[in-house]
N, C-alpha and C positions, 0 to 999 in steps of 0.2 A: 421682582426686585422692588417694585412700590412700596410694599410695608415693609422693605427689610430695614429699611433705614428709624424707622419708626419703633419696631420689637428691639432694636439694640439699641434706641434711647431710652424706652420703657423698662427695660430689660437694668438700663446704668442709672435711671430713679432708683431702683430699690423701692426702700417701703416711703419717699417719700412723695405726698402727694401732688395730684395737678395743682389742686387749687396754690400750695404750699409753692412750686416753683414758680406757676405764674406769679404769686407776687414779688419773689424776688427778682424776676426777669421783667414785671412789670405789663405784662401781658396778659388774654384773657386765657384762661382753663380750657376755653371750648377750642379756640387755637391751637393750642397743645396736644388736645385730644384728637384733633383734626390730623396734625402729623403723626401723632401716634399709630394713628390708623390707616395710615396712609393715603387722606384723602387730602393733603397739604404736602406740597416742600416747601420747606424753609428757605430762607435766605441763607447765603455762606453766612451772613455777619448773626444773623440769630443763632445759627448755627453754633459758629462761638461762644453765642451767649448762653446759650443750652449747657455747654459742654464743658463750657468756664464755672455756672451753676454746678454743673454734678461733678465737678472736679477730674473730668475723665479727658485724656488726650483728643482733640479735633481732629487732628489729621485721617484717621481710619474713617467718620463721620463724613469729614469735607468731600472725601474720596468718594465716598459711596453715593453724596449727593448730587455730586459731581456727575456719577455718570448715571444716575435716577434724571436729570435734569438733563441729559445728552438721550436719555431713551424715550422722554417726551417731549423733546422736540424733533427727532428722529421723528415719531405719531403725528404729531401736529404738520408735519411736512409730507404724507404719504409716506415715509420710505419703510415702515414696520410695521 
């Protein structure tokens, strides 16, 4: 579930670049690529701003980071 959240943000880039969204998002490339890869989650509110960037619905996004973010702290607690 780590990089799934990641391949269906890459997946709603299209042909447009890292470098290209981080500046509109105002952030760096290598953080983008970081989520991309699943080695980041994002914040809800970046989240948004990702999602507002690529003009694609949040909520499917929010959901998934949602529980990306509920499966590692799950980890980080023992219980998985």
């Amino acid at each position: 579930m780590t990089r799934a959240l990641g391949q269906r943000l890459r997946n709603a880039r299209g042909t447009t670049s890292l470098r290209e969204l981080a500046t509109v998002l105002g952030t760096d490339h290598a953080y983008l690529y970081r989520i991309e890869h699943g080695e980041k989650l994002p914040s809800a509110a970046m989240l948004r701003r990702i999602c507002g960037a690529l003009d694609v619905d949040n909520r499917p996004y929010l959901k998934l980071g949602a529980a990306m973010a509920g499966e590692l702290w799950r980890k980080s607690a023992g219980e998985g």
